[in-house]
C-alpha positions as CSV (number, residue, x, y, z in Angstrom):
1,X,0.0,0.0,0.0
2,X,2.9,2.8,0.5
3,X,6.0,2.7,-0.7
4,X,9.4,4.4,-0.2
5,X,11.3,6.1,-3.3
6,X,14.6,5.8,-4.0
7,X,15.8,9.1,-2.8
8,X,13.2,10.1,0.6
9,X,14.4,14.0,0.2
10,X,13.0,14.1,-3.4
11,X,9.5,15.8,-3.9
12,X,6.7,14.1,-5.4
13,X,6.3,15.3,-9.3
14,X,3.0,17.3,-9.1
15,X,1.2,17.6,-12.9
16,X,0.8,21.3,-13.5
17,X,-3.0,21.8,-15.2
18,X,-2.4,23.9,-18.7
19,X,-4.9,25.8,-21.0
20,X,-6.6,23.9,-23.3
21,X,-4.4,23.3,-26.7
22,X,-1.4,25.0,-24.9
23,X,1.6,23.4,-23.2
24,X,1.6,26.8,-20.8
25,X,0.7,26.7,-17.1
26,X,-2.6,28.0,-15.8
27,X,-3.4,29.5,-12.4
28,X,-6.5,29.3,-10.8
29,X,-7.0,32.4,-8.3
30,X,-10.2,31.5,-6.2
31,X,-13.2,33.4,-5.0
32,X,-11.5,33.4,-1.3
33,X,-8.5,35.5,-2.3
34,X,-7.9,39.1,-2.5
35,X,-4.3,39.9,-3.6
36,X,-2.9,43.2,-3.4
37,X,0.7,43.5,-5.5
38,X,2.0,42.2,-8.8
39,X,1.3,38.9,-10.6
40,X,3.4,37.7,-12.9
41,X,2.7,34.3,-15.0
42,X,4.6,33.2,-18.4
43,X,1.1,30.8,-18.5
44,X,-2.3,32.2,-18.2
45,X,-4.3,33.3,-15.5
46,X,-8.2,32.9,-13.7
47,X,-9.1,35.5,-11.6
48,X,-12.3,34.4,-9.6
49,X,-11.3,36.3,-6.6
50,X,-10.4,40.3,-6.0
51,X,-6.7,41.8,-7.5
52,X,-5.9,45.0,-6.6
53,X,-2.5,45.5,-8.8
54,X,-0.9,45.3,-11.6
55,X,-0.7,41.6,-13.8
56,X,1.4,40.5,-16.5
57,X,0.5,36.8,-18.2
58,X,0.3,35.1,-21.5
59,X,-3.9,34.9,-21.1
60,X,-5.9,36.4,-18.2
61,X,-10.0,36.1,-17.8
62,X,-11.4,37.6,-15.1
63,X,-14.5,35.2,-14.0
64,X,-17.9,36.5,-13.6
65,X,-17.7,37.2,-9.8
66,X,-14.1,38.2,-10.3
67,X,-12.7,41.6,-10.2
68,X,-8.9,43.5,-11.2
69,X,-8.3,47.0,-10.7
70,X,-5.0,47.7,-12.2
71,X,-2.7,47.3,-15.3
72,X,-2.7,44.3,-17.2
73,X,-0.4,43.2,-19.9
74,X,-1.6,39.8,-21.6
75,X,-1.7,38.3,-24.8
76,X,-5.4,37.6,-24.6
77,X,-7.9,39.4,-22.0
78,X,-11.8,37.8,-21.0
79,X,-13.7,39.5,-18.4
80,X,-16.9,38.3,-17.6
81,X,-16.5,40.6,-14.0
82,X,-15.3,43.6,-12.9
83,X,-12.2,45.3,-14.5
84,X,-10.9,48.8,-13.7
85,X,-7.8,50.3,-15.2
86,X,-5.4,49.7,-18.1
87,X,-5.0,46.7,-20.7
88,X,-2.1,46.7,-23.3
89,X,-3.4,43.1,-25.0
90,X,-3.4,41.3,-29.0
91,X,-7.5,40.6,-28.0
92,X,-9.6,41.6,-26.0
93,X,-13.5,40.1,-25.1
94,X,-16.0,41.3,-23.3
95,X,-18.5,38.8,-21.9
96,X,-22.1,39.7,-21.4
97,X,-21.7,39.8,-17.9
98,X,-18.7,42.4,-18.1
99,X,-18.2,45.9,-16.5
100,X,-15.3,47.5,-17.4
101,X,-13.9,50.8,-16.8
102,X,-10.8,51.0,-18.9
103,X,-8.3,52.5,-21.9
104,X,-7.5,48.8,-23.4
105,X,-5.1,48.8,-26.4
106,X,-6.2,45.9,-28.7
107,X,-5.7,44.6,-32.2
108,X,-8.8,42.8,-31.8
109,X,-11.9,43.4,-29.8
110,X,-15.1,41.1,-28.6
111,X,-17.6,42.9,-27.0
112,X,-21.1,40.6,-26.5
113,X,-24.7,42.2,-26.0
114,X,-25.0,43.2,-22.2
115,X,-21.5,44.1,-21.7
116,X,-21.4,47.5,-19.9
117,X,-18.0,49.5,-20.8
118,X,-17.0,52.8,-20.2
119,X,-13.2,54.1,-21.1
120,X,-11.3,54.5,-24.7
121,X,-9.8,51.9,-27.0
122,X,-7.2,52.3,-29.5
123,X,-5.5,49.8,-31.2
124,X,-1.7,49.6,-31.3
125,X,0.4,51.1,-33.7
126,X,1.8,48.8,-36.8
């Protein structure tokens, strides 16, 4: 029933879950936490809890009961929350049960039926 490894100082290999189609990490932030500071991740990102700071990561969404106030600096960007602040991103959707107070900088914008946005988007310069 248990068993010793070879080497007892060794840690157990943990499997990492990833975004679907991607070989990238993905980090779950529950619905408990509320983070103040900088989040950095080279794989993407679930915020279902409260951020208050700045985030950098390859995807974030922002889950309906979620909320950011901050920068954010992503390859792709879903909110169906709360966001509040800056996005520098390559797309950018906003899910019916958005709100979003931001100046987002996009090449390519989603924005479904419901979605209440107030702020200024541009789209980066080729």
């Amino acid at each position: 029933m248990f068993s010793k490894t070879s080497d007892p100082t060794s840690a157990p290999a943990v499997p990492r879950p990833s975004a679907p189609g991607s070989n990238t990490a993905r980090s779950v932030l529950g619905a408990d936490l509320t983070i103040t500071g900088e989040i950095t991740s080279s794989g993407s990102v679930e915020v279902l809890g409260e951020i208050d700071g700045n985030i950098t990561a390859n995807g974030l969404i922002i889950g309906q009961e979620g909320r950011v106030k901050g920068s954010v600096t992503a390859h792709t960007v879903e909110v169906k929350g709360r966001f509040d602040g800056k996005v520098s991103c390559e797309s950018f959707i906003l899910r019916a049960s958005s709100e979003v107070k931001a100046d987002v900088n996009t090449a390519a914008l989603v924005i479904e039926s419901g979605a209440r946005i107030e702020g200024r988007f541009t789209k980066p310069k080729a």
